[in-house]
KOLVOGU-952329 format. One line per 10 residues: number of its first residue (from 1); their letters; for each residue x, y, z of N, C-alpha, C, O. Coordinates in Angstrom, 3 decimals. Layout:
<recs>
NUM> A> X/Y/Z/X/Y/Z/X/Y/Z/X/Y/Z  ...
</recs>
This chain:
<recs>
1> XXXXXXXXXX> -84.914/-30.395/-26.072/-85.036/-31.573/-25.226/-86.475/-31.756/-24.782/-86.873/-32.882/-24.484  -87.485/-30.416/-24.709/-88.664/-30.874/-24.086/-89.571/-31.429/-25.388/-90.585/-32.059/-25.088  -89.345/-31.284/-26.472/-90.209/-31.264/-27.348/-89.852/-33.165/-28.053/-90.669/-33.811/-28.710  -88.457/-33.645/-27.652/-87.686/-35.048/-28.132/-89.163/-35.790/-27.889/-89.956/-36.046/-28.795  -89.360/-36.077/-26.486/-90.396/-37.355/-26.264/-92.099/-36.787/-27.692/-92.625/-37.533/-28.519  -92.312/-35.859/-27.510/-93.660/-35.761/-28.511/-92.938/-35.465/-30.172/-93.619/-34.715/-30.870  -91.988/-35.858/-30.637/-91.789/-36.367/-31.583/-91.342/-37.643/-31.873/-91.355/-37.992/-33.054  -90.789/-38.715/-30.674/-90.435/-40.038/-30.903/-91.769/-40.521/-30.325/-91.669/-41.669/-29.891  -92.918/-40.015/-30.200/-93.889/-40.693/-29.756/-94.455/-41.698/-30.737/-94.758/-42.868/-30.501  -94.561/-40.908/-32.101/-95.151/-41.459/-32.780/-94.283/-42.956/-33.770/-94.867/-43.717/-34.541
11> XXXXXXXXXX> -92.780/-42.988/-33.403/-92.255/-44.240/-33.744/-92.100/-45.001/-32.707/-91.779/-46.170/-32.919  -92.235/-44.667/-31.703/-91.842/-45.596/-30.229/-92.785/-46.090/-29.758/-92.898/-47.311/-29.650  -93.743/-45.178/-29.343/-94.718/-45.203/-28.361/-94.465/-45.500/-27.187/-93.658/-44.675/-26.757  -94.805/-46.476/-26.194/-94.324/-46.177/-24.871/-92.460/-46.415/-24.761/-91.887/-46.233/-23.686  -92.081/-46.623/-25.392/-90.551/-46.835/-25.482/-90.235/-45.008/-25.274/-89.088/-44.867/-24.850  -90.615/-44.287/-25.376/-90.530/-43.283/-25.563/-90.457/-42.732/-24.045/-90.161/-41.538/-24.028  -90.578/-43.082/-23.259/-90.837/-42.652/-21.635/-89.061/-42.596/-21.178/-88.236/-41.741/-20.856  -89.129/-44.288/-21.418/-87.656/-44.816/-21.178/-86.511/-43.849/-21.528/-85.784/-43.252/-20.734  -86.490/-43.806/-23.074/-85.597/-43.359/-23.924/-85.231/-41.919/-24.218/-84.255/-41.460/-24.811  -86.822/-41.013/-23.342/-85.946/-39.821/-23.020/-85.665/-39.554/-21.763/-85.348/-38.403/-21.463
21> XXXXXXXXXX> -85.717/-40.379/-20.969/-85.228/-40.245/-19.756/-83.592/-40.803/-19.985/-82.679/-40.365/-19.286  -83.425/-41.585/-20.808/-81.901/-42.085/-20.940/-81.352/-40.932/-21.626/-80.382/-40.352/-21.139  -81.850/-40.568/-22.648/-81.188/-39.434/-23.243/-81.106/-38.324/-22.499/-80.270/-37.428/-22.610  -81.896/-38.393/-21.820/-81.783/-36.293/-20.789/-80.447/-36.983/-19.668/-79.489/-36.268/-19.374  -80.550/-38.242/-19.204/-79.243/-38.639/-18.313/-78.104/-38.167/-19.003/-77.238/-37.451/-18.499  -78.121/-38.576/-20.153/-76.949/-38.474/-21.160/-75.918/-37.025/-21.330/-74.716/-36.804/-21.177  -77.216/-36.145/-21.761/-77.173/-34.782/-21.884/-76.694/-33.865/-20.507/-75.952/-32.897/-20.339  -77.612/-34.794/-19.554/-77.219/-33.722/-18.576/-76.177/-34.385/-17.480/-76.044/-33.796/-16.407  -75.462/-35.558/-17.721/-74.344/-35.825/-17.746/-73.315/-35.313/-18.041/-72.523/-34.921/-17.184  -73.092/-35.198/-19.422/-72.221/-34.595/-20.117/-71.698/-32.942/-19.578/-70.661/-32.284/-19.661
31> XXXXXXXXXX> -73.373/-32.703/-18.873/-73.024/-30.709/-18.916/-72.705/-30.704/-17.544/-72.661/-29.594/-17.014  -72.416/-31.940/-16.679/-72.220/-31.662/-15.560/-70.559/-31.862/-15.192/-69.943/-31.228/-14.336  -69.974/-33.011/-16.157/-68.709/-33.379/-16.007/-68.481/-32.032/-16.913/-67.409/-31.547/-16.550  -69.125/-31.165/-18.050/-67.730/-30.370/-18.331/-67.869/-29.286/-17.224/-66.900/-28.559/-17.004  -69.107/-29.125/-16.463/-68.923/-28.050/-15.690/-67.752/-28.311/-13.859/-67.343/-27.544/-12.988  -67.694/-29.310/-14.032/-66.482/-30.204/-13.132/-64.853/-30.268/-13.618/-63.812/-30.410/-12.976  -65.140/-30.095/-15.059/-63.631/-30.207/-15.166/-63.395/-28.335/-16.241/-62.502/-28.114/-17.058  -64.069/-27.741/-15.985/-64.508/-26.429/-16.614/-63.401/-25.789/-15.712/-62.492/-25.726/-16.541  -62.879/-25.270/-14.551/-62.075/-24.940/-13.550/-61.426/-25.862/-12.730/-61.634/-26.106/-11.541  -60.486/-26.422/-13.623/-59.222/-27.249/-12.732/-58.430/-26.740/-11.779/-57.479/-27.468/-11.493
41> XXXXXXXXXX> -58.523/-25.533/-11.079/-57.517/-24.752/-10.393/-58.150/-24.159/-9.440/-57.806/-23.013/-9.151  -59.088/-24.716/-8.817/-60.025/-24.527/-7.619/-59.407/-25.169/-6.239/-58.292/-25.690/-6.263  -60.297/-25.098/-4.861/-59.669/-25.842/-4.691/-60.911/-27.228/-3.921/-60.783/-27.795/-2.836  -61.873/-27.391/-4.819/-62.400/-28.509/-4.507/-61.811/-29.831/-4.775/-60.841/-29.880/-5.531  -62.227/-30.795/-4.305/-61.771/-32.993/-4.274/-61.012/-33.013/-6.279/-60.293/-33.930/-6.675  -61.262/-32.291/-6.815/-61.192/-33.107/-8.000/-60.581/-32.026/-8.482/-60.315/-32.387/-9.628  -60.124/-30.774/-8.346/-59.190/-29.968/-8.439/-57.585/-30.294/-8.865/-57.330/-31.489/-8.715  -56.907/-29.816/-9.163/-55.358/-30.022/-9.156/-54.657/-28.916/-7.972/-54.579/-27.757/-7.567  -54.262/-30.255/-7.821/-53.297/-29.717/-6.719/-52.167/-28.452/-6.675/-51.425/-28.222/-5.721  -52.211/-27.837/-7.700/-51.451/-26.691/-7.503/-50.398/-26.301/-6.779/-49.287/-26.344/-7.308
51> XXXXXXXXXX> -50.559/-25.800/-5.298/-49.822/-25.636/-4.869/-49.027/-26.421/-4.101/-48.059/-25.848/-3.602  -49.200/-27.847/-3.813/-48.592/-28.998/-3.707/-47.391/-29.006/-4.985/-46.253/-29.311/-4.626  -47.615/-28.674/-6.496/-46.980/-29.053/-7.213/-46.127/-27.887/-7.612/-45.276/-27.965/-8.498  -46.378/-26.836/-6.946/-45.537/-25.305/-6.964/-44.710/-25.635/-5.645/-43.489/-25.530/-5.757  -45.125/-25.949/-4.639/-44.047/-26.417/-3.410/-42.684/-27.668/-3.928/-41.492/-27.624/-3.625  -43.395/-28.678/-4.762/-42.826/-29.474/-5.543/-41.519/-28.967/-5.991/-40.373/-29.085/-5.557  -42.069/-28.343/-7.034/-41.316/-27.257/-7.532/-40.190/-26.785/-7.030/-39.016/-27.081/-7.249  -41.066/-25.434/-5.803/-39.474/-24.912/-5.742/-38.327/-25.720/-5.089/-37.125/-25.517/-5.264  -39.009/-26.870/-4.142/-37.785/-27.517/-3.295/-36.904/-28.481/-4.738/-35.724/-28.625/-4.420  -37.082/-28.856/-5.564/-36.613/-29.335/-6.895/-35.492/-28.223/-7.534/-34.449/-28.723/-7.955
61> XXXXXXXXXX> -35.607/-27.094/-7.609/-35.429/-25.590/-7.901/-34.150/-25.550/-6.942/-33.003/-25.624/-7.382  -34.519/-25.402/-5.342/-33.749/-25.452/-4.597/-32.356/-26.298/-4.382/-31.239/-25.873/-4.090  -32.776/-27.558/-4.612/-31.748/-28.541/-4.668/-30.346/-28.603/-6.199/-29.130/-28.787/-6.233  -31.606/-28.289/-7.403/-30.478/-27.590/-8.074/-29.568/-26.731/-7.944/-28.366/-26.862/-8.175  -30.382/-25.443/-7.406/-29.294/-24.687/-7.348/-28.318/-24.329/-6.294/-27.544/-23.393/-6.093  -28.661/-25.467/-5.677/-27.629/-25.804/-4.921/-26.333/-26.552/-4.912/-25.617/-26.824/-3.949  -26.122/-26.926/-6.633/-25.188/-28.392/-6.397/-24.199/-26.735/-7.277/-24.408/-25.524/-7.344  -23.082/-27.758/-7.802/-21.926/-26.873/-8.169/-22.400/-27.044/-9.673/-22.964/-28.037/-10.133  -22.031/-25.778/-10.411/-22.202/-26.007/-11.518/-21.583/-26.998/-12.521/-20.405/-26.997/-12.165  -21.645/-27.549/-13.201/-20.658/-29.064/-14.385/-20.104/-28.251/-15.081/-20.544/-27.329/-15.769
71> XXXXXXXXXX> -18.723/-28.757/-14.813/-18.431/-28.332/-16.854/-18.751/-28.774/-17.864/-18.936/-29.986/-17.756  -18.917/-28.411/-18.814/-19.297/-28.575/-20.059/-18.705/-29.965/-20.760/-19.198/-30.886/-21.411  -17.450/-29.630/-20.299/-16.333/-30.401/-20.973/-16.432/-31.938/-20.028/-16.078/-32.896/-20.715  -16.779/-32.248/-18.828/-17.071/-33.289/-18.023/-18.376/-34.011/-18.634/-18.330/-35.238/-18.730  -19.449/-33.385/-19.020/-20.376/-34.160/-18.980/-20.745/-34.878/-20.667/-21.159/-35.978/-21.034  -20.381/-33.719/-21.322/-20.447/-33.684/-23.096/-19.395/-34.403/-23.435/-19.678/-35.034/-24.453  -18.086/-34.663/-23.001/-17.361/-35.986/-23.304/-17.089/-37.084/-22.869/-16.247/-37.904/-23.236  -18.204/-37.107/-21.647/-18.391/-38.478/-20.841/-18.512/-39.571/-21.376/-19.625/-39.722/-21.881  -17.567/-40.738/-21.524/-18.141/-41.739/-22.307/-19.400/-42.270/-22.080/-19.757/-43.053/-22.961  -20.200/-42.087/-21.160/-21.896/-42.658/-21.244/-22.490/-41.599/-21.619/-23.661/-41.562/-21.242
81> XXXXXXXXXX> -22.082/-40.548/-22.329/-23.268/-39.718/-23.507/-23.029/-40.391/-24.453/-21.975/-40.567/-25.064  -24.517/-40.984/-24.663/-24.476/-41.791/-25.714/-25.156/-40.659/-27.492/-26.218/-40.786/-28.102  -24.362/-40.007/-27.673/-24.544/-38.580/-28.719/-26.304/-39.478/-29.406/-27.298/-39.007/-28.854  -26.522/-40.302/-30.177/-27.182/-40.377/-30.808/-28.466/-41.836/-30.813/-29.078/-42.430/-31.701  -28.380/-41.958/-28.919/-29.394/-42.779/-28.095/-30.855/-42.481/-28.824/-31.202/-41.396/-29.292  -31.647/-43.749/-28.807/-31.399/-44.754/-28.922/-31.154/-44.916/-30.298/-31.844/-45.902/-30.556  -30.573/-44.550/-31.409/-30.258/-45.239/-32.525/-29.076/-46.003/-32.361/-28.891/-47.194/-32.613  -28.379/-45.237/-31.948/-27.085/-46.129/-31.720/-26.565/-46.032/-30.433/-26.811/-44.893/-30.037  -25.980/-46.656/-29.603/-25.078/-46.854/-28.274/-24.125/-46.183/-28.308/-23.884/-45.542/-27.285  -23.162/-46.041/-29.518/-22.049/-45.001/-29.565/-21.876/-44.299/-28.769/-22.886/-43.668/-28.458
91> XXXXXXXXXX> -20.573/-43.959/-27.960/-20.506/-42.418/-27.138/-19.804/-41.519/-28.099/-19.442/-41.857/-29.226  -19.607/-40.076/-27.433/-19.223/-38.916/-27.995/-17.779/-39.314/-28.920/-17.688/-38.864/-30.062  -16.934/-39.977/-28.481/-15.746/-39.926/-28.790/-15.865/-40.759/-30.289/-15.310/-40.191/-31.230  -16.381/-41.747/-30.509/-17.004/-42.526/-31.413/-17.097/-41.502/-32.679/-16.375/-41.388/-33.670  -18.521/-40.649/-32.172/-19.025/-39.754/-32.945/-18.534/-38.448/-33.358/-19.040/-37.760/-34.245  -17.303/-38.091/-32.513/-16.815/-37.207/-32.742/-15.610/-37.647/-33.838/-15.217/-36.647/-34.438  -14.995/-38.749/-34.210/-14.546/-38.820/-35.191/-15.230/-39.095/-36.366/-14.381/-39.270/-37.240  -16.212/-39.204/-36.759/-17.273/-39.123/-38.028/-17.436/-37.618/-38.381/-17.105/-36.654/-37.691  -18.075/-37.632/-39.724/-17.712/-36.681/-40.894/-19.155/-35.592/-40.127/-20.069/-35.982/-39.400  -18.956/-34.586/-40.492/-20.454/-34.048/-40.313/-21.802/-34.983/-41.092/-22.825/-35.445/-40.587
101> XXXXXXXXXX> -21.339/-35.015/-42.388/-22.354/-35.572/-43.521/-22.695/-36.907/-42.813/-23.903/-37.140/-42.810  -21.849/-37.922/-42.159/-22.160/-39.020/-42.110/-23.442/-38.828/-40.848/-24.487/-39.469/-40.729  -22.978/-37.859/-40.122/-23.735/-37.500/-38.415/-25.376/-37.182/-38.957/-26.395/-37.702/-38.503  -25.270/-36.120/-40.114/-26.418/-35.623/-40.608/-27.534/-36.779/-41.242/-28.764/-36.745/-41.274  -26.578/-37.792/-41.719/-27.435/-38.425/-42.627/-27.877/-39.704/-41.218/-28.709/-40.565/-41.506  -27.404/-39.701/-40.126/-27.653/-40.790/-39.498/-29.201/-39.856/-38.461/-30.282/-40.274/-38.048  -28.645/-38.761/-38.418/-30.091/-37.919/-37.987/-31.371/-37.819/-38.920/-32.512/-37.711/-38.469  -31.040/-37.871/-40.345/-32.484/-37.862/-41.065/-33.033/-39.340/-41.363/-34.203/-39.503/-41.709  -31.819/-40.795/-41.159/-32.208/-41.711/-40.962/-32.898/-41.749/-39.473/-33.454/-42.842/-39.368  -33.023/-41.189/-38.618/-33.836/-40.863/-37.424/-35.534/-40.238/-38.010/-36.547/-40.875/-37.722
111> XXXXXXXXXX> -35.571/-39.449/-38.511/-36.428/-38.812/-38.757/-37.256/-39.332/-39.422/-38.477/-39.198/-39.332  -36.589/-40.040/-40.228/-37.221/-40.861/-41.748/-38.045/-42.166/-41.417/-38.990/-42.668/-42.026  -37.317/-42.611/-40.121/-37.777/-44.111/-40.300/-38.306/-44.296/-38.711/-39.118/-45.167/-38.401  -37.660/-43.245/-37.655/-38.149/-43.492/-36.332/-37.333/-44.130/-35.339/-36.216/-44.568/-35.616  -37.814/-44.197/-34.253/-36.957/-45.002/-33.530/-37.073/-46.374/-33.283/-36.149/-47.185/-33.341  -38.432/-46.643/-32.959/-39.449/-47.926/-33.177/-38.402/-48.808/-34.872/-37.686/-49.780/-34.633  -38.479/-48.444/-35.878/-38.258/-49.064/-36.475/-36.768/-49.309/-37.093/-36.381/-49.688/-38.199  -36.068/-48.907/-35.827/-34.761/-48.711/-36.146/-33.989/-50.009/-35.524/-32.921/-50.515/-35.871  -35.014/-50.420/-34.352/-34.510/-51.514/-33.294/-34.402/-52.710/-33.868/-34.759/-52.865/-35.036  -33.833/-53.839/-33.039/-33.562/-55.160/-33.603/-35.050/-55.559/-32.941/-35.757/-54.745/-32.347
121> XXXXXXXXXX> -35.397/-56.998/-33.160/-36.508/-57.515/-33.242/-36.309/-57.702/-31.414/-37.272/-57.705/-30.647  -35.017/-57.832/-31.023/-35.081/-58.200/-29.762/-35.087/-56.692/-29.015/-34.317/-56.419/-28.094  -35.951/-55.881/-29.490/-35.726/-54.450/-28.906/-34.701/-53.673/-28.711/-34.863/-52.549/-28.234  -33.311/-54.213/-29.095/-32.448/-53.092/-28.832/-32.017/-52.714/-30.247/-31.993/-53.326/-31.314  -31.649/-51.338/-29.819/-30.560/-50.531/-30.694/-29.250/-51.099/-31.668/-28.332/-51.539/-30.975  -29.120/-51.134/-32.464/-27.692/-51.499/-33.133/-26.768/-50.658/-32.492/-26.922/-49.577/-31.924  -25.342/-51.669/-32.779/-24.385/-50.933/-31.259/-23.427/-50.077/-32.397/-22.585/-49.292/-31.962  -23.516/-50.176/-33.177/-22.519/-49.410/-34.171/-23.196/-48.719/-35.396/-24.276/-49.203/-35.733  -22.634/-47.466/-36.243/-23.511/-47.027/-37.375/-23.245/-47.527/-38.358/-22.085/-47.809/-38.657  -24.724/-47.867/-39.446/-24.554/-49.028/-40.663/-22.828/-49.242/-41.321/-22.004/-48.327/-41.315
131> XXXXX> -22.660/-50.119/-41.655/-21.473/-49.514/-42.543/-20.206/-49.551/-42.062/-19.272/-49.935/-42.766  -20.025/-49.067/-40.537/-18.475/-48.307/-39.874/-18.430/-49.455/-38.709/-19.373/-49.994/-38.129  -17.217/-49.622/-38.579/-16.747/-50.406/-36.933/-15.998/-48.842/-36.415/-15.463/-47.793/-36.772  -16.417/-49.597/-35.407/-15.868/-48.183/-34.191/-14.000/-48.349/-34.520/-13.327/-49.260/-35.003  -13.700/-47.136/-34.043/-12.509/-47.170/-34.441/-11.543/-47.465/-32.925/-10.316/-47.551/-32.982
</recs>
């Protein structure tokens, strides 16, 4: 950096005053924001909040384990699990009468093509899988 200005001297000439003073801003810009974001877990202004988000935490923690546990069987055959959101709206019961093969191939049509390009133009989901009316 000390040597930049006496080699752009000779294409610049006084432009050369300017332009390493913009460039040393530049440089020593750069080494100051990474030395600012170099230790995020401090506890200076621009720090993360940490233990705000560990207090967060456990009262979140707390409230779970406080409710009663679900059964399995309540929530996994709820008709608003929608098994295979957003491709299709279908709930469990829907999907639970389909073949494995048909389930598999509607998952690698997931994979294959996305979700984005699965939607109708008016953004939603098709309400049924290609092919089948709900039974």
């Amino acid at each position: 950096m000390v040597l930049l200005p006496f080699q752009l001297w000779t294409y610049l000439h006084w432009v050369t005053i300017p332009g390493a003073v913009f460039a040393a801003y530049i440089i020593l810009g750069i080494m100051f924001i990474g030395r600012e974001i170099e230790d995020p877990f401090g506890n200076d202004v621009n720090d993360l909040p940490l233990d705000l988000y560990c207090q967060e935490l456990a009262s979140e923690i707390d409230v779970i384990a406080s409710m009663q546990k679900p059964d399995v069987h309540d929530f996994v055959k709820h008709e608003s699990n929608k098994v295979l959101f957003p491709i299709h709206q279908s709930g469990y019961h829907v999907w639970q009468r389909r073949s494995e093969p048909h389930i598999r191939d509607e998952l690698r049509m997931k994979v294959h093509l996305g979700v984005p390009a699965r939607k109708s133009k008016h953004g939603k989901a098709p309400e049924e899988p290609r092919g089948e009316k709900s039974v």
